[in-house]
C-alpha positions as CSV (number, residue, x, y, z in Angstrom):
1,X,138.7,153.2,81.4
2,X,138.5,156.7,81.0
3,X,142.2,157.5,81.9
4,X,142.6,154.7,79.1
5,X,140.9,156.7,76.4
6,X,142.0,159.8,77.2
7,X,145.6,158.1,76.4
8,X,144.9,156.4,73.2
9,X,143.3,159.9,72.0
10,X,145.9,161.9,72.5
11,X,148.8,159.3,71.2
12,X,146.8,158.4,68.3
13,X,146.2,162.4,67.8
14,X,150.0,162.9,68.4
15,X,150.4,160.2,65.5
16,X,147.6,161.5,62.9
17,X,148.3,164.8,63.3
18,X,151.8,164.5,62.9
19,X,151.4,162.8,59.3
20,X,149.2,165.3,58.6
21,X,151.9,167.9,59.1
22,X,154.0,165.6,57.2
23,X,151.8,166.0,54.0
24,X,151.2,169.2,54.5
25,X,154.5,169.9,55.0
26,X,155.3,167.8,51.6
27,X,152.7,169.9,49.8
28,X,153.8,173.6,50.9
29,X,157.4,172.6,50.2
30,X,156.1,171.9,46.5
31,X,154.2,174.9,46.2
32,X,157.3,177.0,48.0
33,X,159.6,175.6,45.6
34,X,157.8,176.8,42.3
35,X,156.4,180.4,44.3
36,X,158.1,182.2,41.3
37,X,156.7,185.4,43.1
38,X,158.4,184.5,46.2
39,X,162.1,184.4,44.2
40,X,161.0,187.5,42.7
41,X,160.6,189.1,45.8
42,X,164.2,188.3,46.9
43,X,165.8,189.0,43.9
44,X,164.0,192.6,44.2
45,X,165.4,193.1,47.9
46,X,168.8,192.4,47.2
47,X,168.9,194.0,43.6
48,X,170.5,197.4,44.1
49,X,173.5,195.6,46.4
50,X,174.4,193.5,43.4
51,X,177.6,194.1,41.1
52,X,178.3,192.8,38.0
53,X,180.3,189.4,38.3
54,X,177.0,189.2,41.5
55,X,174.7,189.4,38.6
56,X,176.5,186.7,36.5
57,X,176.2,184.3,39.6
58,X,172.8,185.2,40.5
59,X,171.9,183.9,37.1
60,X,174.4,180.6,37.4
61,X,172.2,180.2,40.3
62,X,168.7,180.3,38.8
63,X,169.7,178.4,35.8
64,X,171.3,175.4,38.7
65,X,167.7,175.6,40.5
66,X,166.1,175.1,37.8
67,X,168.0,172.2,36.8
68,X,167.5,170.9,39.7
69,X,163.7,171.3,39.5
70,X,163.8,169.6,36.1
71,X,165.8,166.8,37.1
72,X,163.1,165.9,39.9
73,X,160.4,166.4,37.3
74,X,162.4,163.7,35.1
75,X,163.2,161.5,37.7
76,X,159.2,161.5,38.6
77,X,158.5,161.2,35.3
78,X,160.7,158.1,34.7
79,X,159.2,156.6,37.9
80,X,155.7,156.6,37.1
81,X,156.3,155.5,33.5
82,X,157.8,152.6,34.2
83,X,154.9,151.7,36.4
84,X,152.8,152.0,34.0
85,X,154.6,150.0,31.7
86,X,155.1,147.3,34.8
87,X,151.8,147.0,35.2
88,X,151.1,147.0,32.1
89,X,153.1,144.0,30.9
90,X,151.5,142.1,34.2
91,X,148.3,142.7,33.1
92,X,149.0,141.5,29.7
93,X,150.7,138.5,31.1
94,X,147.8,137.9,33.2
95,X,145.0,137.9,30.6
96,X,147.4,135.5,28.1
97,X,147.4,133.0,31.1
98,X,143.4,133.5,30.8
99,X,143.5,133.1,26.7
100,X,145.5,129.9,27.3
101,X,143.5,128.6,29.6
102,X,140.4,128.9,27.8
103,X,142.3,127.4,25.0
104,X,143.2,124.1,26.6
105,X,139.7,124.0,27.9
106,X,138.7,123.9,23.9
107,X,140.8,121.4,23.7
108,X,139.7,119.3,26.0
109,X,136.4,119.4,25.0
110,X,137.2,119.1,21.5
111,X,138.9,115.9,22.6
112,X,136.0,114.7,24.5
113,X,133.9,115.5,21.4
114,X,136.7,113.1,19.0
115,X,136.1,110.6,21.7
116,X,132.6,110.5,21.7
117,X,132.7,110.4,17.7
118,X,135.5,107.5,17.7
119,X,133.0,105.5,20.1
120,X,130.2,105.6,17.8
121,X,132.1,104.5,14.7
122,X,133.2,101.6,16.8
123,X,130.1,100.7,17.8
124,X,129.2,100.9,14.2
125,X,131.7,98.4,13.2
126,X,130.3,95.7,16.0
127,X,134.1,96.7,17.8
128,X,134.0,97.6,21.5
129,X,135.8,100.5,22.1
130,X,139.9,100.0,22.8
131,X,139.5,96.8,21.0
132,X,141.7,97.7,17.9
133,X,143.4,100.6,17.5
134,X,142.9,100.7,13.8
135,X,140.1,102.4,12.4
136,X,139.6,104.0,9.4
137,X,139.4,107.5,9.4
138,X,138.9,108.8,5.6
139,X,136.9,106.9,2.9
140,X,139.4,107.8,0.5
141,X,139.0,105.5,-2.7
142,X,141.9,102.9,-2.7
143,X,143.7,104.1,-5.7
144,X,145.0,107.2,-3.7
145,X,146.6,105.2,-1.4
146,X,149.9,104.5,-1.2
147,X,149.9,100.6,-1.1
148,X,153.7,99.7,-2.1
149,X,155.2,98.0,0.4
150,X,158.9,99.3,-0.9
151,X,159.8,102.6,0.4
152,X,161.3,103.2,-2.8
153,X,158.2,103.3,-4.6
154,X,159.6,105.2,-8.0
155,X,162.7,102.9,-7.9
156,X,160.3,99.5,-7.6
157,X,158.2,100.7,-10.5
158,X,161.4,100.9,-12.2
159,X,162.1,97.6,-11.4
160,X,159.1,96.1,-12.9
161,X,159.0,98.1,-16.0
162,X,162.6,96.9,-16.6
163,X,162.0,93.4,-15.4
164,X,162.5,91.6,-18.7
165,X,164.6,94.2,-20.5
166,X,167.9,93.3,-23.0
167,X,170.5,95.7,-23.2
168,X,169.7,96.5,-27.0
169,X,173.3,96.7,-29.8
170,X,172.3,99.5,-31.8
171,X,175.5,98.9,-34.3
172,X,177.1,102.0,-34.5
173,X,179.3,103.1,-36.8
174,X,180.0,106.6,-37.0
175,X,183.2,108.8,-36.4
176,X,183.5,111.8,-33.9
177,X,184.1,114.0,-36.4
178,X,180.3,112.6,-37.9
179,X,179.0,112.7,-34.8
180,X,179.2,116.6,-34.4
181,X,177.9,117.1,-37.7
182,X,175.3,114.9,-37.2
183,X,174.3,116.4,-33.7
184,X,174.5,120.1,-34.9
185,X,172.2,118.9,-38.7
186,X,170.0,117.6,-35.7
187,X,169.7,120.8,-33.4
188,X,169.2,123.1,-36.4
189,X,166.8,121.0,-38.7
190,X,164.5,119.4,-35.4
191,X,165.0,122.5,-32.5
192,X,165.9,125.2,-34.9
193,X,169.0,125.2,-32.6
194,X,171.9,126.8,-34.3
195,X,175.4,126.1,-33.6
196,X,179.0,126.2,-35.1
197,X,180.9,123.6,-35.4
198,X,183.6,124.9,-33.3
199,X,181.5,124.6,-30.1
200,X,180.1,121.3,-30.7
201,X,183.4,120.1,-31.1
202,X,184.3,121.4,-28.0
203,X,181.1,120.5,-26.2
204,X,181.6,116.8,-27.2
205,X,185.5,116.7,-26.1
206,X,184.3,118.5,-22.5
207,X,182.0,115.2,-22.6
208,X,185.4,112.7,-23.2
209,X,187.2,114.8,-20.5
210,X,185.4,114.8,-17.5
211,X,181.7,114.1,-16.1
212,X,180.9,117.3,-15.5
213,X,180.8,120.1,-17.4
214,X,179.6,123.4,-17.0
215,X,178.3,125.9,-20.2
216,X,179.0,129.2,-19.4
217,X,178.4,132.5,-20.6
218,X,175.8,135.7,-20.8
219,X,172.1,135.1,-20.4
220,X,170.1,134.1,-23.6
221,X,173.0,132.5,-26.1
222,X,171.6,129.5,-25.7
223,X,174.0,127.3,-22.6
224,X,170.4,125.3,-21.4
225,X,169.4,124.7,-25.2
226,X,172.6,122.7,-25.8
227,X,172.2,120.4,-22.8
228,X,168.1,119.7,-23.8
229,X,169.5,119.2,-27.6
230,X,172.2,117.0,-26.7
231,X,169.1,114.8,-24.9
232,X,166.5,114.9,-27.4
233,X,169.0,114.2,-29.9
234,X,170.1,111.0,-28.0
235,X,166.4,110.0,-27.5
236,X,166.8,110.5,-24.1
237,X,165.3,113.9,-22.8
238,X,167.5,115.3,-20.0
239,X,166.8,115.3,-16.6
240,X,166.6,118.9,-15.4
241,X,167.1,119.8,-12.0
242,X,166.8,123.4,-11.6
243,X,169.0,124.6,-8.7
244,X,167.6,126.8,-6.1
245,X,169.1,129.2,-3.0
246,X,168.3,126.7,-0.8
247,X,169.8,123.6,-1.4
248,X,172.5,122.8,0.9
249,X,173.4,119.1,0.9
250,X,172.7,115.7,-1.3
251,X,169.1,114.9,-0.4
252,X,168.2,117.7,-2.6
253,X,169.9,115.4,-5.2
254,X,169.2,112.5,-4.4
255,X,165.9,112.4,-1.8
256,X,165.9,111.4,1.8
257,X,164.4,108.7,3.8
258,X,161.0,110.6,5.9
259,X,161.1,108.9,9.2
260,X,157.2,109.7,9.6
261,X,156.0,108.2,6.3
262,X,158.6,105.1,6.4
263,X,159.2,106.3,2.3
264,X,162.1,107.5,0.7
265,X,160.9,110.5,-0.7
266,X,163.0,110.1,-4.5
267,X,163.7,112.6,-6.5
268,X,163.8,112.6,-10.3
269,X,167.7,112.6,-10.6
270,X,167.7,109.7,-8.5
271,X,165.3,108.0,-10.9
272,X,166.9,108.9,-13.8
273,X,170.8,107.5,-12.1
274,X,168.0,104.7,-11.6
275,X,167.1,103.7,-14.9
276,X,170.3,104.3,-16.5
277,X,171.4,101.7,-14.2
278,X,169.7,99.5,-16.1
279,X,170.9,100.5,-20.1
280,X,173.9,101.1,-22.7
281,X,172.3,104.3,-23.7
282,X,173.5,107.6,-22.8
283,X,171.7,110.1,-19.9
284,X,171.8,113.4,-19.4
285,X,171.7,115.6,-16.1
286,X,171.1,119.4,-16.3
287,X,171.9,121.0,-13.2
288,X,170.1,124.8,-14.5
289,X,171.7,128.2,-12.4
290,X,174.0,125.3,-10.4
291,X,175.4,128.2,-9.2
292,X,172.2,130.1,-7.4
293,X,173.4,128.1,-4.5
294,X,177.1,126.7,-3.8
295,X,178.0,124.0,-5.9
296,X,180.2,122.4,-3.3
297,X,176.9,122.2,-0.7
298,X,174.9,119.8,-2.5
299,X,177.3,118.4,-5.1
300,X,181.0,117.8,-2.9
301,X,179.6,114.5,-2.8
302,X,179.1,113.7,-6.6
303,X,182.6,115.5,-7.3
304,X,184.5,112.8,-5.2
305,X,182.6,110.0,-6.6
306,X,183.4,110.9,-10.0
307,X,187.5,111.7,-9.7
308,X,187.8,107.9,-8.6
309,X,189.5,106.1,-11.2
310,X,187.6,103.0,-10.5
311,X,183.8,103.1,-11.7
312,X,183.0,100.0,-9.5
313,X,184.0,102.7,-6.4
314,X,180.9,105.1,-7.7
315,X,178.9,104.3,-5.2
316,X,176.8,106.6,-2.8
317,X,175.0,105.4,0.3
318,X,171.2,106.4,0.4
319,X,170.3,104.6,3.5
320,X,172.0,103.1,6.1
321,X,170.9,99.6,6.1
322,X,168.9,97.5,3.6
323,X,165.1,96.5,4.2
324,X,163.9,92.7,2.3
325,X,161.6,95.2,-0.5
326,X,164.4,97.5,-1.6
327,X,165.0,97.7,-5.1
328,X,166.9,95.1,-6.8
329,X,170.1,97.8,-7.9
330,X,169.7,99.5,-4.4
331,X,172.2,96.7,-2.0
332,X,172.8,97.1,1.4
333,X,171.1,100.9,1.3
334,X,173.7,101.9,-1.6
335,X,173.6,102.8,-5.1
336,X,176.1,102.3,-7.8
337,X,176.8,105.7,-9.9
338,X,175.7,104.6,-13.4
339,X,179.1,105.7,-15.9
340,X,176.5,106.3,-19.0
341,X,175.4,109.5,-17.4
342,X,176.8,113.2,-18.2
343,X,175.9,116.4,-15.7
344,X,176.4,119.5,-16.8
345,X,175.9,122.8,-15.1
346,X,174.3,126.1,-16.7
347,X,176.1,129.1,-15.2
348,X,175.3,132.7,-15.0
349,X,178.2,135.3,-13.6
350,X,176.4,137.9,-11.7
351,X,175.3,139.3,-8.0
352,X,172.5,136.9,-7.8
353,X,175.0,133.9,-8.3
354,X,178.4,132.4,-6.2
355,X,181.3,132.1,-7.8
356,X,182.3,128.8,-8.7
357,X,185.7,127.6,-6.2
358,X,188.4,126.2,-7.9
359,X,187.3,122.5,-6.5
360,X,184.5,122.7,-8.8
361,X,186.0,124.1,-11.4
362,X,189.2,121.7,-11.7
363,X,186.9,119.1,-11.7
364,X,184.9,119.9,-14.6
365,X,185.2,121.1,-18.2
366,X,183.6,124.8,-18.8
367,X,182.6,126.1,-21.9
368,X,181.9,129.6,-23.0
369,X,179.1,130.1,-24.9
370,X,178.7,134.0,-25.7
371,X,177.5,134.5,-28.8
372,X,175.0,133.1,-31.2
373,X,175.2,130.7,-33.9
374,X,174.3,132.1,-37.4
375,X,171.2,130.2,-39.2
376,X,172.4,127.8,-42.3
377,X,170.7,125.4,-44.4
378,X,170.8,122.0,-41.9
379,X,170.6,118.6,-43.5
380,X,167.0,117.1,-42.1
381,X,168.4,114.9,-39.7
382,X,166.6,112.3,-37.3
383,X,167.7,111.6,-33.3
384,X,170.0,108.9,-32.9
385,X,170.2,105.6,-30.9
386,X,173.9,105.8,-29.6
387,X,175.4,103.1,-27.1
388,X,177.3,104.6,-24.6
389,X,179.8,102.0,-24.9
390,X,180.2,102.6,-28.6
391,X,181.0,106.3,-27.6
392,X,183.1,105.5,-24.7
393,X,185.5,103.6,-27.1
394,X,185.6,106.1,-29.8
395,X,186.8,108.4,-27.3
396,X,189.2,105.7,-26.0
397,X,190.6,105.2,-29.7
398,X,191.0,108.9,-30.0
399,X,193.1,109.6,-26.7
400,X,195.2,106.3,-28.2
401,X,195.2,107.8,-32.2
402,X,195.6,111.0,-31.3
403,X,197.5,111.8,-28.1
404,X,199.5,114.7,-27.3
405,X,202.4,115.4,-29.3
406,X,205.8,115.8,-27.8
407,X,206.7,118.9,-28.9
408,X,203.8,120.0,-27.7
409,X,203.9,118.5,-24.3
410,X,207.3,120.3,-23.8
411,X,205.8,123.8,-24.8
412,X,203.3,123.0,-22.4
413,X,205.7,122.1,-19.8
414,X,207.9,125.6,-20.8
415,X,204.7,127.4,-20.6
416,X,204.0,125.7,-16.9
417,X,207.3,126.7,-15.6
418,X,206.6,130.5,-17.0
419,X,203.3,130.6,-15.2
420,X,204.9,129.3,-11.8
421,X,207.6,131.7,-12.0
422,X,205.9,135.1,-12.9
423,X,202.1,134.3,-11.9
424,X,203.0,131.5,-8.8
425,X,200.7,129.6,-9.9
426,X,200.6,125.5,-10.9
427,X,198.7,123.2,-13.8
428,X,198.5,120.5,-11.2
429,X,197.7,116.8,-12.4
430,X,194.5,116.4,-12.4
431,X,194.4,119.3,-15.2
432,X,196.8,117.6,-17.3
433,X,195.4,114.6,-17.2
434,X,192.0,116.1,-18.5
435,X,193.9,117.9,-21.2
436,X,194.9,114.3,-22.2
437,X,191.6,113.6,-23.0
438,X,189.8,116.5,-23.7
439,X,192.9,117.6,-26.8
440,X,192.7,114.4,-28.4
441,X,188.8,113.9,-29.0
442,X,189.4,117.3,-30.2
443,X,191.0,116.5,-33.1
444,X,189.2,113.4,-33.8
445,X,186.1,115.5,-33.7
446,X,187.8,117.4,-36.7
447,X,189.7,120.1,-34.8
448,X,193.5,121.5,-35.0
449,X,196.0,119.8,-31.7
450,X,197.2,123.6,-30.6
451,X,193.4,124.6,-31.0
452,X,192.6,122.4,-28.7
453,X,195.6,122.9,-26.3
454,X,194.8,126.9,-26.9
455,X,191.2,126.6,-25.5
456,X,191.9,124.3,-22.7
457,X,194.5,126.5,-21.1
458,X,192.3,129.5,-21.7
459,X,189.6,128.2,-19.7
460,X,191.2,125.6,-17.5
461,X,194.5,127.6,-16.4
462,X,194.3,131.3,-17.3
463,X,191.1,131.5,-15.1
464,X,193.2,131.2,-12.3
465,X,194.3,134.3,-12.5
466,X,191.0,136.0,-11.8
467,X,191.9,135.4,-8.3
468,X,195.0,137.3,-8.5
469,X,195.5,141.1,-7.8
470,X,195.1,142.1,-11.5
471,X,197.1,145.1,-10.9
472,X,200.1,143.7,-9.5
473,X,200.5,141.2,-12.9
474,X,198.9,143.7,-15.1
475,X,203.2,144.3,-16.5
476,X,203.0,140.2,-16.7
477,X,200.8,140.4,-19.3
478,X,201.9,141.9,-22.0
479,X,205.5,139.5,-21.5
480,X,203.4,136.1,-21.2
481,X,201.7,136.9,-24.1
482,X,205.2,137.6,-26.2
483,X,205.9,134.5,-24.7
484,X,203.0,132.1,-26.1
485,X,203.6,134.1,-29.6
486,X,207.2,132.5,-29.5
487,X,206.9,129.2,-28.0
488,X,203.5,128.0,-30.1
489,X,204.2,130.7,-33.1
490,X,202.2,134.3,-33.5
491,X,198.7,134.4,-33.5
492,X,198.5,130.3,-32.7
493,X,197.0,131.0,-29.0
494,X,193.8,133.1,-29.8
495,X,191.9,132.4,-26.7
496,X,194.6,132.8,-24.7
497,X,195.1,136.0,-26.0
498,X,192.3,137.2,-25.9
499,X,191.7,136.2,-22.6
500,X,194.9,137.9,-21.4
501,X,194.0,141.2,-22.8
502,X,190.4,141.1,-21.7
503,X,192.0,140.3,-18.4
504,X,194.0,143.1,-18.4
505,X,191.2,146.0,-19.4
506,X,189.5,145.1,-16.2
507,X,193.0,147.1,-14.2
């Protein structure tokens, strides 16, 4: 045995003192490497030999040395920092794992706690426990529960309250060109409203023309006022909805079905479409800043519906399949788009708002509202009942009494081709057709046939060009509007005009 430990001794001392050498070695080469006295001392011995390009490379070399030395004090730097930061994100991840795990074991007795709570209120009610898995949990009084079995519950109240309606004949008898008085006597004397004549004679044509129409102009002339006079005077306040950033499709509209609550959560455009459903009179939708969010997100929808010709084809599909306490106008999960109901669209033209496309605007009728009306002496005038069918054939009668002349028609047609040729750009049908509306209710509303034609084209077709490189046609101008002097006469086309040459200030 002694032979035996006299072996492991010396190999083990062979071993140990060999690492010790080793770290020792490690630590003088350290201390060797920054013995600034040491480089001193050589620098000294060899000074006097050195010439001056020797000089310039003794230095290259001290300045390589010490990048060298800095680059292992970087590289051991880098090292033990992202240790630290290693173990630090284990520890962290470690004493999450311990906050959730403490967590779920508040859960869990929280549950046990529920449980034990449940029991007792079983046992309360004589139930065992499991027998029924319905217990009541609140002693909320019954009234603020929601006990309709419909899950329209708006639209079934609407039902009842309408359950033995008549569609009431309120004999009207009045002309267009009444009516706007009428209306603008109301606005002033009642909602100290004022309005020319002019724009309620244009507001009322926008009405025959198409479904939607959208007042536009600077902030505070009044665009909002018009649509809430046009209600009260109708005895029908109109339904605002105000538009915000975030809409994005129908249901903020028209509601959605909540899959959690089994209800259709309605909104109060769809009750109004609702009740008009159910009447002759006439309804008003005020879409406020439509803009603040793109028109074609939430309303694409509505603009289809209302281009088809056929009214019995206005229909729009709220849920896909019917349930036995649906409301009674609600069939097969789809509503019919009531034709006694106007929306129109406040607009404001600045870097908080879209721009409106050209698919909105070609489908509706906008007017510019950017000035005030002056204050006059109103007659007192009371709010009207009107039947929308009464209305509807007035401005049937005036598109038959009062239709486009033909030597109008053709001027328009000249002025088409002249647009197409030096602008490249087209009327299109659907714009005439409105302008076969909107010109004649015009002048049954009291107004002059190129008037009308003159502010249509303004605001339906010279808009266009806002799209177009104002630069580039800013020479067009001044020969289109030499050309509308000749074809309708001198001075006959104000707002297009005027439009032109505010058109051309912007270049």
């Amino acid at each position: 045995m002694d032979t035996f430990f006299r072996f492991l001794y010396e190999f083990l001392e062979q071993f140990f003192t060999s690492f010790i050498l080793m770290f020792k070695g490690l630590v003088n080469g350290i201390i060797n490497m920054f013995n600034i006295k040491e480089y001193i001392g050589i620098i000294n011995f060899y000074k006097d030999d050195f010439s001056v390009p020797e000089w310039i490379l003794v230095v290259l070399a001290i300045i390589i040395v010490l990048a060298i030395i800095g680059g292992l004090g970087f590289i051991i730097y880098f090292i033990i920092r992202k240790y630290l930061k290693f173990h630090k994100t284990v520890v962290e991840e470690e004493s999450l794992l311990e906050e959730v795990a403490s967590l779920n074991n508040q859960v869990a007795d929280l549950m046990a706690e529920k449980e034990s709570i449940l029991a007792m209120k079983v046992s309360q009610l004589g139930l065992k426990p499991g027998e029924s898995p319905e217990i009541e949990e609140t002693d909320k009084p019954k009234e603020d529960v929601d006990t309709t079995k419909s899950r329209f519950p708006k639209l079934t109240a609407v039902d009842t309250e309408f359950a033995k309606y008549k569609i009431a004949n309120y004999g009207d008898s009045f002309t267009l060109e009444e009516l706007v008085e009428t209306f603008r006597n109301f606005a002033a004397s009642k909602l100290k409203l004022y309005y020319k004549s002019e724009m309620i004679r244009l507001f009322i044509s926008a009405l025959a023309s198409t479904k939607l129409v959208i007042l536009q102009g600077i902030s505070g002339t009044g665009k909002t006022s018009l649509a809430y006079a046009w209600g009260k005077f109708l005895k029908h306040d109109s339904c605002v909805a105000s538009v915000q950033p975030s809409w994005r499709d129908r249901t903020e509209l028209f509601g959605y079905f909540n899959e959690f609550t089994k209800k259709f959560n309605e909104t109060e455009v769809l009750k109004e479409l609702y009740v008009a459903g159910y009447t002759d009179d006439i309804y008003t939708v005020i879409l406020d800043e439509m803009n603040i969010s793109r028109v074609e997100y939430y309303f694409a929808e509505m603009l289809s519906i209302l281009e088809m010709p056929n009214k019995d084809e206005w229909i729009v599909e709220l849920v896909s399949s019917s349930w036995p306490d649906d409301p009674k106008n609600i069939v097969d999960g789809k509503l019919k788009i009531p034709a006694n109901v106007w929306y129109i669209g406040t607009i404001n033209n600045d870097d908080s708002t879209f721009m409106v496309t050209d698919k909105v605007y070609d489908r509706a009728m906008p007017l510019d509202i950017n000035d005030k009306g002056q204050v006059f002496e109103p007659i007192d005038t009371e709010a009207q009942d009107i039947n929308y069918s009464y209305l509807d054939k007035l401005f049937s009668e005036a598109m038959k009494d009062n239709p486009i002349s033909e030597d109008t028609l053709n001027k328009i047609n000249e002025m088409d081709d002249y647009v197409i040729k030096h602008f490249r750009i087209a009327f299109g049908n659907r714009i005439v057709a409105h302008m076969k509306k909107f010109v004649p209710v015009y002048v049954a509303c009291g107004g002059d046939e190129v008037d009308g034609v003159d502010y249509f084209i303004a605001r339906k077709i010279l808009r266009k060009f806002e799209q177009l490189n104002i630069s580039y046609i800013r020479d067009e101008i001044d020969g289109y509007i030499e050309f509308l002097d000749k074809t309708f006469g001198k001075g006959k086309m104000k707002e297009c005009e005027e439009y032109l040459l505010r058109l051309k200030k912007l270049t």
